[in-house]
gemmi code that builds the backbone of each chain (N, CA, C; Angstrom):
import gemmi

chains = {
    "A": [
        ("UNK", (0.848, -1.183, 0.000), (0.000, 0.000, 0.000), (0.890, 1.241, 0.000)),
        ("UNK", (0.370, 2.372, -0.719), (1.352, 3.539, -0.958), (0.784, 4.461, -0.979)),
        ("UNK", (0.831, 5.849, -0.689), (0.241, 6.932, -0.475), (0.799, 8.028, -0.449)),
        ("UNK", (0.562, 9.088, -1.466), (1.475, 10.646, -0.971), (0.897, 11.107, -0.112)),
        ("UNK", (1.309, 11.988, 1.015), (0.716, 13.277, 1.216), (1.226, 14.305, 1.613)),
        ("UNK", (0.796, 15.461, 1.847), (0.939, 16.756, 1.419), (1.798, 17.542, 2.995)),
        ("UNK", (2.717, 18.109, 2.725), (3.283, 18.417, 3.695), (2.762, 19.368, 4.762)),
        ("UNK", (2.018, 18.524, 5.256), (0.805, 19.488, 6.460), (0.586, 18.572, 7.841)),
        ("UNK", (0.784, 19.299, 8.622), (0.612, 18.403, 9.752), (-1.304, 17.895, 10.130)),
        ("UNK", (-1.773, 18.602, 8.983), (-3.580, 18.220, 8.511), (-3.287, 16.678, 8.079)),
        ("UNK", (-2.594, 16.357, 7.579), (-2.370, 14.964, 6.701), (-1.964, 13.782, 7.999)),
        ("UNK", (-1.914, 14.171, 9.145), (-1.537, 13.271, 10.009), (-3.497, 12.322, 10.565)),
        ("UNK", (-4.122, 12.895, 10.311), (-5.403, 12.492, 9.651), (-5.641, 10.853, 8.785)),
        ("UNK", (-4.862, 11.338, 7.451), (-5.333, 10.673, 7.008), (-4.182, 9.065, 6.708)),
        ("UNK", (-3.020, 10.387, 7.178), (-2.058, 9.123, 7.419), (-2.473, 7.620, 8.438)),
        ("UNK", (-3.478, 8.093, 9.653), (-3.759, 7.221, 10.512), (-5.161, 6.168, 9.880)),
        ("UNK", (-5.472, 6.992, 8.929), (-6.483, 6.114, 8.393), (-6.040, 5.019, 7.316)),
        ("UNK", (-4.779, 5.008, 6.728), (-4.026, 4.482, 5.789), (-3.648, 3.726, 7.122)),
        ("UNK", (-3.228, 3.658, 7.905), (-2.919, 2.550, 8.708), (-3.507, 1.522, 9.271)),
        ("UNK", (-4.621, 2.658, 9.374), (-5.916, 1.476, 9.977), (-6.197, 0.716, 9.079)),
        ("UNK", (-6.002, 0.706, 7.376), (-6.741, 0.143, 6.693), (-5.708, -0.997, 6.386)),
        ("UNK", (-4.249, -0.507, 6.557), (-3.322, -1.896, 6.563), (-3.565, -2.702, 7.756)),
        ("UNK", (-3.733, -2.029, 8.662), (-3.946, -3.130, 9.811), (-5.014, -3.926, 9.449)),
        ("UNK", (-6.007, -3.724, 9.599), (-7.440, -4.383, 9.285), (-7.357, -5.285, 8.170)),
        ("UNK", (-6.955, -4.958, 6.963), (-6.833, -5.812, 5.841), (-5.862, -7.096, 5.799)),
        ("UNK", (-4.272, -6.664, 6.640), (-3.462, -7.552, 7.295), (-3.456, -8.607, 7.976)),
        ("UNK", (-4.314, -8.186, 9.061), (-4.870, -8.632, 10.436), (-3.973, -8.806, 11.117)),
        ("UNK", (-3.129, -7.511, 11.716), (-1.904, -6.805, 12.250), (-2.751, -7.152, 13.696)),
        ("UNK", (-1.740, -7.249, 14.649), (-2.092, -6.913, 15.929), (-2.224, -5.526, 16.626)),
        ("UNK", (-3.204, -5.652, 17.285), (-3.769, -3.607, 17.258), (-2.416, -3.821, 18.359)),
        ("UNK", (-1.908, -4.097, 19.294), (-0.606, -4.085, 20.161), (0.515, -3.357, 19.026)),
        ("UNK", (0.763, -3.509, 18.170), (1.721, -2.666, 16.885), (1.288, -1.773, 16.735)),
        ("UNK", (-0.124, -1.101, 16.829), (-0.591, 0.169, 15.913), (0.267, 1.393, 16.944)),
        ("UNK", (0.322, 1.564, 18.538), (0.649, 2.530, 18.925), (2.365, 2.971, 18.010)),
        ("UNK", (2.813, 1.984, 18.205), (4.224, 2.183, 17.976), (4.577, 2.450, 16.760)),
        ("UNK", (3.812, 2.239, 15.903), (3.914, 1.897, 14.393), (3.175, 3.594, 13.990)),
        ("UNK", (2.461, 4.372, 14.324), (1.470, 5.467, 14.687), (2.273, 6.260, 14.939)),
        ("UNK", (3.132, 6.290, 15.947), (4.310, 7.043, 16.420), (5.139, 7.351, 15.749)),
        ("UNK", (5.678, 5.948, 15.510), (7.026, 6.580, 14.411), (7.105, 7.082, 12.915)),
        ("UNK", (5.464, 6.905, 12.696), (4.896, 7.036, 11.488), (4.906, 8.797, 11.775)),
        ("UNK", (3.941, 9.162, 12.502), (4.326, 10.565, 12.623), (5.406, 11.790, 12.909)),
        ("UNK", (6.228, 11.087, 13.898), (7.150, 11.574, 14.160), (8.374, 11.679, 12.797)),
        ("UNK", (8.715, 10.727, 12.055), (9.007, 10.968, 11.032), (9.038, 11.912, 10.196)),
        ("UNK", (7.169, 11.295, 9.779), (6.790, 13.025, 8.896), (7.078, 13.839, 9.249)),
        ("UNK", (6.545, 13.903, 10.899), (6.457, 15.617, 11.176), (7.945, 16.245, 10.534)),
        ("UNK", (9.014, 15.449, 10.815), (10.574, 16.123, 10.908), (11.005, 15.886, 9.461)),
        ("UNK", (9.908, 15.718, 8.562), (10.429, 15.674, 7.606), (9.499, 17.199, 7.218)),
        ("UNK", (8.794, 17.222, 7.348), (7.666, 18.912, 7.405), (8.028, 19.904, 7.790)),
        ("UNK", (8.856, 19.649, 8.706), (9.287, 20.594, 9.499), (10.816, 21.086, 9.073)),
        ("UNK", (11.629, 19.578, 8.958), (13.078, 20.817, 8.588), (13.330, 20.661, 7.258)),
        ("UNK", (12.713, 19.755, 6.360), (13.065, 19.637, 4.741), (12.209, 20.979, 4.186)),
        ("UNK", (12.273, 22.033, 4.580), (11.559, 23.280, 4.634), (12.128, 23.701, 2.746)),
        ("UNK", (12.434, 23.143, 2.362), (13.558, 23.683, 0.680), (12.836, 22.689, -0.237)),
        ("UNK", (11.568, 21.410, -0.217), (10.899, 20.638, -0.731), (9.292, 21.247, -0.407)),
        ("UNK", (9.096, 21.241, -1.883), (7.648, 21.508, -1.865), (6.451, 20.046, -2.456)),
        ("UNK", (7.664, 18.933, -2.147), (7.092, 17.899, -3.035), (6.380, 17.238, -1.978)),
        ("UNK", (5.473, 16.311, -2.240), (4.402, 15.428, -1.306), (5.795, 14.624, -0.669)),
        ("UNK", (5.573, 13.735, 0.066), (5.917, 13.058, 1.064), (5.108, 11.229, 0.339)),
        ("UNK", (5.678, 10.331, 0.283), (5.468, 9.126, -0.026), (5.570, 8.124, 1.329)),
        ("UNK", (4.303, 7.814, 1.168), (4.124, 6.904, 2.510), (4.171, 5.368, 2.131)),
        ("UNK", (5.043, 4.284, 2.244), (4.250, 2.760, 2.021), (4.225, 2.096, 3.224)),
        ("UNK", (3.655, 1.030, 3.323), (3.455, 0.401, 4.354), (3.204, -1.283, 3.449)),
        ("UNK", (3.859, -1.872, 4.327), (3.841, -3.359, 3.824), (3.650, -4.498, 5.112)),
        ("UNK", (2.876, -5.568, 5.333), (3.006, -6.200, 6.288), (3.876, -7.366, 5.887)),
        ("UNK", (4.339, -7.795, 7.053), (5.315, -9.313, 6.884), (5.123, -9.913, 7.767)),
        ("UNK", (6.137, -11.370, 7.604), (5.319, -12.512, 8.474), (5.567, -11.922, 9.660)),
        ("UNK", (6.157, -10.658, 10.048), (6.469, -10.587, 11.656), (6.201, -9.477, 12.034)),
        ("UNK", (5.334, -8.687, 11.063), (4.394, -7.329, 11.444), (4.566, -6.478, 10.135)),
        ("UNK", (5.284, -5.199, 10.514), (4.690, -4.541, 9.694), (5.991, -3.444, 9.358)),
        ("UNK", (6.268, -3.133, 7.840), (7.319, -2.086, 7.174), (6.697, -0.914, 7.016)),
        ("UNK", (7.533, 0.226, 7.529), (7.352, 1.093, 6.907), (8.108, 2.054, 5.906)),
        ("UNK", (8.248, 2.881, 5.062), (8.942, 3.572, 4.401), (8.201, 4.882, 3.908)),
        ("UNK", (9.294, 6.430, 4.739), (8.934, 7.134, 4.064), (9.750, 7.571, 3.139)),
        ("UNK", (9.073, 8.598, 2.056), (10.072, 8.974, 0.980), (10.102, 10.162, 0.493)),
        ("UNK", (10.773, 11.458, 1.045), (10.799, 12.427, 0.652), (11.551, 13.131, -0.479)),
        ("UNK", (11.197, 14.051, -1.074), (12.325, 14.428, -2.621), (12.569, 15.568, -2.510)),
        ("UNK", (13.646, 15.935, -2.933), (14.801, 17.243, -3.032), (14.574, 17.621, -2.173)),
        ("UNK", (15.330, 17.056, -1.634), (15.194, 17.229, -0.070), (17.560, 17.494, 0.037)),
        ("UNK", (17.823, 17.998, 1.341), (19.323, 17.426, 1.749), (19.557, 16.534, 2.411)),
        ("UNK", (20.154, 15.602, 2.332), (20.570, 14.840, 3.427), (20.080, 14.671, 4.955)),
        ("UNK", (19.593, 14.101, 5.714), (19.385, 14.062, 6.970), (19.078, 13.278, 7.594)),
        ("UNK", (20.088, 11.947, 8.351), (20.096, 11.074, 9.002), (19.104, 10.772, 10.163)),
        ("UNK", (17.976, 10.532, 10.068), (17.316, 10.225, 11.620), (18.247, 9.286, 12.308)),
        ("UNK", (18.128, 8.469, 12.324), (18.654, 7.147, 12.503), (19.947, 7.533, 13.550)),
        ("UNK", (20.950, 8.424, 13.298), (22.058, 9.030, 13.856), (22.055, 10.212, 14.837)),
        ("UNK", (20.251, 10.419, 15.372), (19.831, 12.146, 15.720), (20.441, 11.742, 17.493)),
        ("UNK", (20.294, 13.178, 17.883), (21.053, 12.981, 18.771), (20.579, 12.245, 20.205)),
        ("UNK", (21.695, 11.877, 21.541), (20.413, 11.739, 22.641), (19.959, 13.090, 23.369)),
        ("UNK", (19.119, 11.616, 23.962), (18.553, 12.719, 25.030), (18.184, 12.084, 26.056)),
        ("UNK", (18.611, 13.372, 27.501), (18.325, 12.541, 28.605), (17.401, 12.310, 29.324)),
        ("UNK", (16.703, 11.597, 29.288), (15.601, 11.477, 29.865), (15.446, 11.090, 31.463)),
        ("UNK", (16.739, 11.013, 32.040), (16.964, 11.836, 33.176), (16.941, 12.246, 34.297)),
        ("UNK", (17.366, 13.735, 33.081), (17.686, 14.769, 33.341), (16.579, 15.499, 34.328)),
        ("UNK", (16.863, 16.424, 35.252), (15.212, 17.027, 36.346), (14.559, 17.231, 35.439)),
        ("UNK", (13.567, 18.761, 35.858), (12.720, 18.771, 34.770), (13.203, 20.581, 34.799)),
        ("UNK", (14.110, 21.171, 35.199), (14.375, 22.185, 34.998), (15.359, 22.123, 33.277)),
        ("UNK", (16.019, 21.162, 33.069), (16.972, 20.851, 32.292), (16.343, 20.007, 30.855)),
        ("UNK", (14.863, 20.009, 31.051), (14.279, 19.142, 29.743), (13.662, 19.882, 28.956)),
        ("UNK", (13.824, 19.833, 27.936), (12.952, 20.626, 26.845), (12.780, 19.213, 25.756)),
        ("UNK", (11.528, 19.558, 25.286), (10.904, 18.830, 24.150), (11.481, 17.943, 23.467)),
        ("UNK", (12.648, 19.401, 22.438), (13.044, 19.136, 21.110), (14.107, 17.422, 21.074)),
        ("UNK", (13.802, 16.834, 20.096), (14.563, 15.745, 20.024), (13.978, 14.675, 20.357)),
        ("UNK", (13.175, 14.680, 21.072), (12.230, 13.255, 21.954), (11.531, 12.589, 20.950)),
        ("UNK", (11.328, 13.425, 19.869), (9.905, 12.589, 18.977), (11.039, 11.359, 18.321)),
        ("UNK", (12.292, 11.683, 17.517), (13.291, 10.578, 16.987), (13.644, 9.367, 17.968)),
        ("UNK", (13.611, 10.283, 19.390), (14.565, 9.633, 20.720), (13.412, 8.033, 20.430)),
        ("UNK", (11.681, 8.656, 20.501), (11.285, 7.808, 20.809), (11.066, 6.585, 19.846)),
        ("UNK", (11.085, 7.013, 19.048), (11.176, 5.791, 16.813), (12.567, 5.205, 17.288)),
        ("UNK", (13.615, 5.775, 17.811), (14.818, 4.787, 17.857), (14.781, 3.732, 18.714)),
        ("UNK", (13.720, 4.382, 20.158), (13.653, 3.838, 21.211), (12.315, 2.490, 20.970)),
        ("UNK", (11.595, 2.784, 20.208), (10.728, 1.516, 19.834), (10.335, 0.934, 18.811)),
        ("UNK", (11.337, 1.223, 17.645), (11.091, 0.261, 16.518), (11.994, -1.019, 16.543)),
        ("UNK", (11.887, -1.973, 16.041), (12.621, -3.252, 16.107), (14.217, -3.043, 14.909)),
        ("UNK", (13.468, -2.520, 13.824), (15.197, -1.901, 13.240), (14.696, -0.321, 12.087)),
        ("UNK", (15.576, 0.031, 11.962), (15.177, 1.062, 11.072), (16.480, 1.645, 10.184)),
        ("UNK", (16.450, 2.142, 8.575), (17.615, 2.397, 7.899), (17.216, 3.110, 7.198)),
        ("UNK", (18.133, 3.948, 6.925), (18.234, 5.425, 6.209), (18.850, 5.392, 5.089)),
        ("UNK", (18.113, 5.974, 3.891), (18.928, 5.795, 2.461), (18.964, 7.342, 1.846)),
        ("UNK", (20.117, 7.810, 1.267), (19.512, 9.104, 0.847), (20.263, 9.041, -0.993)),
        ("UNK", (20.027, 9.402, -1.980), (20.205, 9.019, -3.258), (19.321, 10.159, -3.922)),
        ("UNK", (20.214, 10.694, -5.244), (19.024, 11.990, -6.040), (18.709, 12.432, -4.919)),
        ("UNK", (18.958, 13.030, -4.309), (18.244, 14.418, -3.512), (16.960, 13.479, -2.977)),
        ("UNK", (16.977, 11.847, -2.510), (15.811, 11.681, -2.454), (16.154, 11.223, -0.851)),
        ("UNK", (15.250, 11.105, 0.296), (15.467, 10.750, 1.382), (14.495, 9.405, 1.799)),
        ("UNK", (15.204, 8.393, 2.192), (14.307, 7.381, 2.323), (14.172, 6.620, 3.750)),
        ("UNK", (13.350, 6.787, 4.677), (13.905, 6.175, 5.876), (13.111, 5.143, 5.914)),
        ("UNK", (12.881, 3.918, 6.704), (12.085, 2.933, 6.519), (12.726, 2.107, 8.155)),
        ("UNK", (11.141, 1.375, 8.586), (11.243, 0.819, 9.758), (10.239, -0.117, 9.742)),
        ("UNK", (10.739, -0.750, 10.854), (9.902, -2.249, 11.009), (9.621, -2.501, 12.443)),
        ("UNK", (8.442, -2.612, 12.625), (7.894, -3.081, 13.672), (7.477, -4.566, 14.152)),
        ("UNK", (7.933, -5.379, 14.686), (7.619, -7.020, 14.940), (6.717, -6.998, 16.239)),
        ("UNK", (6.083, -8.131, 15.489), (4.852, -8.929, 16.588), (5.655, -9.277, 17.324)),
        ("UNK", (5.715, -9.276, 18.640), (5.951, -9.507, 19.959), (5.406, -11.171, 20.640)),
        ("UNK", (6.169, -12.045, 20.090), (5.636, -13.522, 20.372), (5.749, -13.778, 21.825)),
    ],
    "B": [
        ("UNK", (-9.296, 13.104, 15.935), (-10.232, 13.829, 17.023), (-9.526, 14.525, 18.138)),
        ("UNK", (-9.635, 15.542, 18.784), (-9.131, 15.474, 19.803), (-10.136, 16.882, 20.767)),
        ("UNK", (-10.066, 16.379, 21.995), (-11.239, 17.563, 22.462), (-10.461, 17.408, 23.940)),
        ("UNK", (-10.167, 18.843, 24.605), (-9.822, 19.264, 25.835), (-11.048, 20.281, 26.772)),
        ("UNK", (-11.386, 19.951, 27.569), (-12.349, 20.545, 28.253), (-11.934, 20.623, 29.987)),
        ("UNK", (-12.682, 21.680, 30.721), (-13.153, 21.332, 32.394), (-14.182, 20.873, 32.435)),
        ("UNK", (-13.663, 19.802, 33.237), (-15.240, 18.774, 33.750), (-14.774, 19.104, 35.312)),
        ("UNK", (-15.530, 17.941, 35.726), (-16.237, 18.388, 37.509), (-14.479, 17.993, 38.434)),
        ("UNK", (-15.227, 19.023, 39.117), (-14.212, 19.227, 40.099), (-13.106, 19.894, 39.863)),
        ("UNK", (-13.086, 20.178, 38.765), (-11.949, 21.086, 38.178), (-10.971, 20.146, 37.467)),
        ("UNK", (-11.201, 18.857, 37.143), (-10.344, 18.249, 36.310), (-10.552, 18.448, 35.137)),
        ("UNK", (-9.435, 18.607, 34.376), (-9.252, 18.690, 32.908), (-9.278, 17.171, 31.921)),
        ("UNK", (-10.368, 16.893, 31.595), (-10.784, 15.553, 30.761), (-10.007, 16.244, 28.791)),
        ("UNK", (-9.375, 15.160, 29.124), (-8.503, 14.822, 27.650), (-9.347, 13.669, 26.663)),
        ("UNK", (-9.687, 14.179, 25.492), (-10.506, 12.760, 24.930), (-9.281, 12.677, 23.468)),
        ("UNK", (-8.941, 11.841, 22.826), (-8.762, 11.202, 21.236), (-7.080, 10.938, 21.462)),
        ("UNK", (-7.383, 11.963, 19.931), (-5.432, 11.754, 19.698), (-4.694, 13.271, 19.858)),
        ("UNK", (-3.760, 13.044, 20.722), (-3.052, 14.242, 21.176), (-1.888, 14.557, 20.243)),
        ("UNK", (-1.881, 14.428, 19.126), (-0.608, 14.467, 17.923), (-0.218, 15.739, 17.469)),
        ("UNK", (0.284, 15.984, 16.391), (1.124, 17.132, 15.925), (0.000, 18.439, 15.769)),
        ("UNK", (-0.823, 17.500, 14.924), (-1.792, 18.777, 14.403), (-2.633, 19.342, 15.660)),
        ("UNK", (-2.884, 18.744, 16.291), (-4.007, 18.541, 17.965), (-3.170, 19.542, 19.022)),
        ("UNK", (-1.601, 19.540, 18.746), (-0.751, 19.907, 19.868), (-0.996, 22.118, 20.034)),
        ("UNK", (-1.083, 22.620, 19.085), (-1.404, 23.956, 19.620), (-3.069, 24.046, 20.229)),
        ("UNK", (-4.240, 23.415, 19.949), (-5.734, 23.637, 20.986), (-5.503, 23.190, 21.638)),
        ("UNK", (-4.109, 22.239, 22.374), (-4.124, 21.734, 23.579), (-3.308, 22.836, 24.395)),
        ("UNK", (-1.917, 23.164, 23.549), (-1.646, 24.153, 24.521), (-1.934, 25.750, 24.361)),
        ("UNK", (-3.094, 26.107, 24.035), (-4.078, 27.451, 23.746), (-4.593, 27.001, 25.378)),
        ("UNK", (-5.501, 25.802, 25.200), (-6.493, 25.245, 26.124), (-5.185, 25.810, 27.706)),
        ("UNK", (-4.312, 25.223, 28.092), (-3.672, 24.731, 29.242), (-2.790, 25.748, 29.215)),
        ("UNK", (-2.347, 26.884, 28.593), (-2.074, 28.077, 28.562), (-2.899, 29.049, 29.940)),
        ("UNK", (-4.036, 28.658, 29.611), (-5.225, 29.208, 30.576), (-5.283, 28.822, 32.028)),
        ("UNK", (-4.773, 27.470, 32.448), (-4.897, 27.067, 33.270), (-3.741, 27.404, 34.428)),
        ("UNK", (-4.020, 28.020, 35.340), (-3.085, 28.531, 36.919), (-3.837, 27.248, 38.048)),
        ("UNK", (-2.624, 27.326, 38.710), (-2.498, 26.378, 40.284), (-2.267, 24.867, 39.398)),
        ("UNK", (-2.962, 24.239, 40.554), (-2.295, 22.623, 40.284), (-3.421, 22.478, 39.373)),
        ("UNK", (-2.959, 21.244, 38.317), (-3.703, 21.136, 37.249), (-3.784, 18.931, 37.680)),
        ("UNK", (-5.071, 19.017, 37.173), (-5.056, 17.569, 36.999), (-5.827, 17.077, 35.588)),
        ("UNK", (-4.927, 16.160, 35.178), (-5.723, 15.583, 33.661), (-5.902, 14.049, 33.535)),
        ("UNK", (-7.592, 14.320, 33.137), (-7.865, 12.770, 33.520), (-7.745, 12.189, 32.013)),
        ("UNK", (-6.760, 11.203, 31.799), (-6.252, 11.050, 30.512), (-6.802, 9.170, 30.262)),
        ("UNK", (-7.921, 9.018, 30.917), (-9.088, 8.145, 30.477), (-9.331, 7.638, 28.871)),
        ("UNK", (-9.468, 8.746, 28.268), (-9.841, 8.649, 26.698), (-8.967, 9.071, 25.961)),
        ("UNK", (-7.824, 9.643, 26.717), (-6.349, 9.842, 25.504), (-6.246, 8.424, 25.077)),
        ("UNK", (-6.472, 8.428, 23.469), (-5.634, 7.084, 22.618), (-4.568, 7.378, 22.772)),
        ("UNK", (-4.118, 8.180, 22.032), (-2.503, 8.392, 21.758), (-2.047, 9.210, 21.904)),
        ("UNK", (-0.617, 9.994, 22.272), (0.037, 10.841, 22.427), (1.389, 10.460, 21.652)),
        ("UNK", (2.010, 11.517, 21.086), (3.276, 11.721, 20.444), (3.918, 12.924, 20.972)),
        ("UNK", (5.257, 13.219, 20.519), (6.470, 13.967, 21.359), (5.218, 15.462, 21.297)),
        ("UNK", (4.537, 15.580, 20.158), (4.093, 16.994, 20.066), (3.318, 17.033, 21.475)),
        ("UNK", (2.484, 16.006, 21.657), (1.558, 16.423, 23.073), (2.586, 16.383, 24.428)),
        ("UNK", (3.530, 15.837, 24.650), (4.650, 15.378, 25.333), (5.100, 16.820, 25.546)),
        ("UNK", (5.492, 17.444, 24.793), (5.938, 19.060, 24.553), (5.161, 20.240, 25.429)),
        ("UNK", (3.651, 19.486, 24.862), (2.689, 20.822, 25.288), (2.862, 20.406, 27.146)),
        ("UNK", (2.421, 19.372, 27.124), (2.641, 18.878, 28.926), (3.933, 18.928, 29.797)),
        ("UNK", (5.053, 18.823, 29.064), (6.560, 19.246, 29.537), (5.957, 21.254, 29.793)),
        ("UNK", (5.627, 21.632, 28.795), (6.169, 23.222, 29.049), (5.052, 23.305, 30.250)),
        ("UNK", (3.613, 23.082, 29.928), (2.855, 23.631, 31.009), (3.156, 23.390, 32.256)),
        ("UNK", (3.287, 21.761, 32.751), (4.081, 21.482, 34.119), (5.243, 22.450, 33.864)),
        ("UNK", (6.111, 22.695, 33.680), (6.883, 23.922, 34.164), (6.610, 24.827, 34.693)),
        ("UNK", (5.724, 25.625, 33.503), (5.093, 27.009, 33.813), (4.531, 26.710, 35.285)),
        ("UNK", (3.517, 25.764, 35.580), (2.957, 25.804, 37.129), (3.832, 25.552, 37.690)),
        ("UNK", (5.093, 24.733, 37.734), (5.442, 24.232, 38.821), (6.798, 25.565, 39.086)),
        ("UNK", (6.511, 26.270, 38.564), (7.377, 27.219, 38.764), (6.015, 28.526, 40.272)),
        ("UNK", (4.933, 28.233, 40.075), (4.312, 28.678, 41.184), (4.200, 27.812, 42.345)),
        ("UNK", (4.647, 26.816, 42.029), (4.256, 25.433, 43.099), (3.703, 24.550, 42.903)),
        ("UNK", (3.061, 24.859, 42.035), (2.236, 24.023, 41.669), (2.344, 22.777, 40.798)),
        ("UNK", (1.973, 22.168, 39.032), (1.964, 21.311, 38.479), (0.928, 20.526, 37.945)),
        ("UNK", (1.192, 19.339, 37.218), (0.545, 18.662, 36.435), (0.290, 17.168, 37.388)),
        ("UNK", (-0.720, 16.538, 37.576), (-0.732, 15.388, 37.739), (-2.004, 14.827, 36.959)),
        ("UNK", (-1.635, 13.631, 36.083), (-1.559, 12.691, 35.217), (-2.534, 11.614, 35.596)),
        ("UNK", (-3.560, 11.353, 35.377), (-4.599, 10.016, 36.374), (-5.077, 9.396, 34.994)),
        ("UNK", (-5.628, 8.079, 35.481), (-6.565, 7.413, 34.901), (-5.413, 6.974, 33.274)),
        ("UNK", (-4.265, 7.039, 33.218), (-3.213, 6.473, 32.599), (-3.266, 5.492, 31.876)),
        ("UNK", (-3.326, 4.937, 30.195), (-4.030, 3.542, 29.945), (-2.279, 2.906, 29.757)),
        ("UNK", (-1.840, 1.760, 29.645), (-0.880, 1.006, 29.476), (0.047, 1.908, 28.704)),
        ("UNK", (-0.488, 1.972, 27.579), (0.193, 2.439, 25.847), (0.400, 3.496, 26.101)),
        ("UNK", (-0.190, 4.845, 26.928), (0.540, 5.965, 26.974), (1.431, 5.998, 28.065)),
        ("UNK", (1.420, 4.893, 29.144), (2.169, 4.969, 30.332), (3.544, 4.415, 29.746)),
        ("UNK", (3.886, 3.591, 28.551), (4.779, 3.454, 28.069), (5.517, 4.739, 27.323)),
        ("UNK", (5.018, 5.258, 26.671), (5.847, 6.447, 25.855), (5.973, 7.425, 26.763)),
        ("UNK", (5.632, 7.921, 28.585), (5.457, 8.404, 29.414), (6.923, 7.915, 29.968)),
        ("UNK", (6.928, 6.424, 30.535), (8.067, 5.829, 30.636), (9.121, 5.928, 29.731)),
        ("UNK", (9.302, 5.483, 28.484), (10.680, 5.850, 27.941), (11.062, 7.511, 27.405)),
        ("UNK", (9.899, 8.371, 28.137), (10.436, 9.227, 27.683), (11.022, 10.407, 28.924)),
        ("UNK", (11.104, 9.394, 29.860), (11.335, 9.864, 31.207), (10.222, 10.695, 31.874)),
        ("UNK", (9.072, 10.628, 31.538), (8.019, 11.623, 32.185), (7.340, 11.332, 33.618)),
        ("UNK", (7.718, 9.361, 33.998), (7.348, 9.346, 34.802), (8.064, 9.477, 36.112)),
        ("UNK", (9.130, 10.410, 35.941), (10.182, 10.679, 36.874), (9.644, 12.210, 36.960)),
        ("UNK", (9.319, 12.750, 35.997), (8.665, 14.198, 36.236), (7.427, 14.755, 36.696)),
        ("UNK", (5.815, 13.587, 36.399), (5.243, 13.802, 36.884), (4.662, 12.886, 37.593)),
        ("UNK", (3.487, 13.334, 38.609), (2.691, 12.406, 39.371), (1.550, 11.753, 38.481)),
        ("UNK", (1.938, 10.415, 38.528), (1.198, 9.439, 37.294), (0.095, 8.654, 38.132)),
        ("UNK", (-1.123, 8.730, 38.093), (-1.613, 7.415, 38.326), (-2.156, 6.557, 37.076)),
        ("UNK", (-1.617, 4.913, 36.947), (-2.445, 4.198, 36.359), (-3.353, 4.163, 36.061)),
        ("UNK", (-4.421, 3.872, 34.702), (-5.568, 3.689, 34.998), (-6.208, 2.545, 35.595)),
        ("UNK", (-5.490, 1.539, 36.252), (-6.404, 0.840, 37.301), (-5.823, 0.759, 38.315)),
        ("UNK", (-4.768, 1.929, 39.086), (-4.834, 2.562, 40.350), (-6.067, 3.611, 40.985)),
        ("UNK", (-7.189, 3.693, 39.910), (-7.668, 4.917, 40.361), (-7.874, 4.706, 41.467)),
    ],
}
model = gemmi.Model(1)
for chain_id, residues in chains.items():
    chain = gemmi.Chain(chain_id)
    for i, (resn, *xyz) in enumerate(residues, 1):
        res = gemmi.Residue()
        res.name, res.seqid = resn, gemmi.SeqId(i, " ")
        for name, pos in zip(("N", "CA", "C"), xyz):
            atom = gemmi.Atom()
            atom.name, atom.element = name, gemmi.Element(name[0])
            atom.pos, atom.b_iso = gemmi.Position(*pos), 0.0
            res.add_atom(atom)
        chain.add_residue(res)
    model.add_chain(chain)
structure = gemmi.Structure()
structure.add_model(model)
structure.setup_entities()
């Protein structure tokens, strides 16, 4: 299943409905959807947010396998930009010393099962996998 | 979906998905709110770093009067992204079947 959409944090909408419909059609375990939801957004968002020099849609696929579920996004003319490598963060740290920024990657690194970054033509490709939990 | 309201007693009832697009009517909503704040997070499905953000700054802002955020009625799935994202070292969490 494959899907553009439009670089708007409005599209996080319909992105969740493209999921629901892989899950359901799959017969994914709803136990995957939080995590899979998460890193699905968090992604985009940071791809919305700092590929700010691309006015092109955003390419969503989603594929299930025998052990859950792929994802891949795919952004164009875009620069370079490693999620996969973003920085830490301490989670810690009090709460005088915490701010936000960084947590949304912290948490896709912190709960996907593997994830890899391709970048080629100005094109950016990150992709992750989530496994059923036997 | 996402809908923030005062219900009784002065708790702040959280209903849907607390995500990117959802994250400024939440913190418009809790912008408003002075003294100790409590959110009954019963019908939160989901939360991502964006709602994580809005609830990091506001617990600040109060707890810089004394005050703060405490967290009730907690379902599994958000008490996890709560947990690895260190929040439950920051705020007062109850489970939702500690109520």
């Amino acid at each position: 299943m494959k899907q553009k959409f439009k670089r708007s944090f409005d599209e996080l909408r319909n992105i969740v409905a493209m999921t629901e419909t892989i899950f359901r059609e799959a017969g994914l375990q709803a136990e995957l959807r939080h995590v899979v939801d998460l890193a699905t957004e968090e992604l985009f968002v940071n791809m919305v947010t700092y590929n700010t020099e691309s006015d092109d849609d955003i390419l969503i696929e989603m594929r299930s396998h025998e052990h859950g579920v792929e994802v891949s996004l795919t952004d164009y003319n875009v620069n370079r930009f490693d999620p996969t490598v973003a920085g830490q963060v301490d989670v810690d740290a009090p709460l005088d010393e915490r701010a936000p920024g960084g947590l949304g990657l912290y948490l896709v690194l912190k709960m996907v099962d593997s994830i890899h970054y391709e970048y080629r033509n100005r094109q950016s490709k990150i992709t992750f996998i989530v496994d059923r939990k036997v | 979906m996402f809908e923030i309201e005062l219900g009784d007693e002065g708790i702040v009832a959280v209903d849907g998905r607390l995500d990117a697009a959802q994250a400024v009517k939440a913190q418009g909503f809790l912008d408003q709110v002075e003294g100790q704040c409590v959110l009954d997070l019963t019908k939160l499905e989901y939360i991502s770093s964006a709602g994580l953000g809005v609830l990091l700054k506001t617990h600040k802002r109060l707890m810089g009067s004394g005050n703060g955020i405490k967290l009730i009625n907690v379902n599994h799935h958000i008490h996890d992204i709560f947990r690895y994202s260190g929040f439950d070292k920051l705020f007062e969490i109850v489970p939702a079947s500690d109520k």
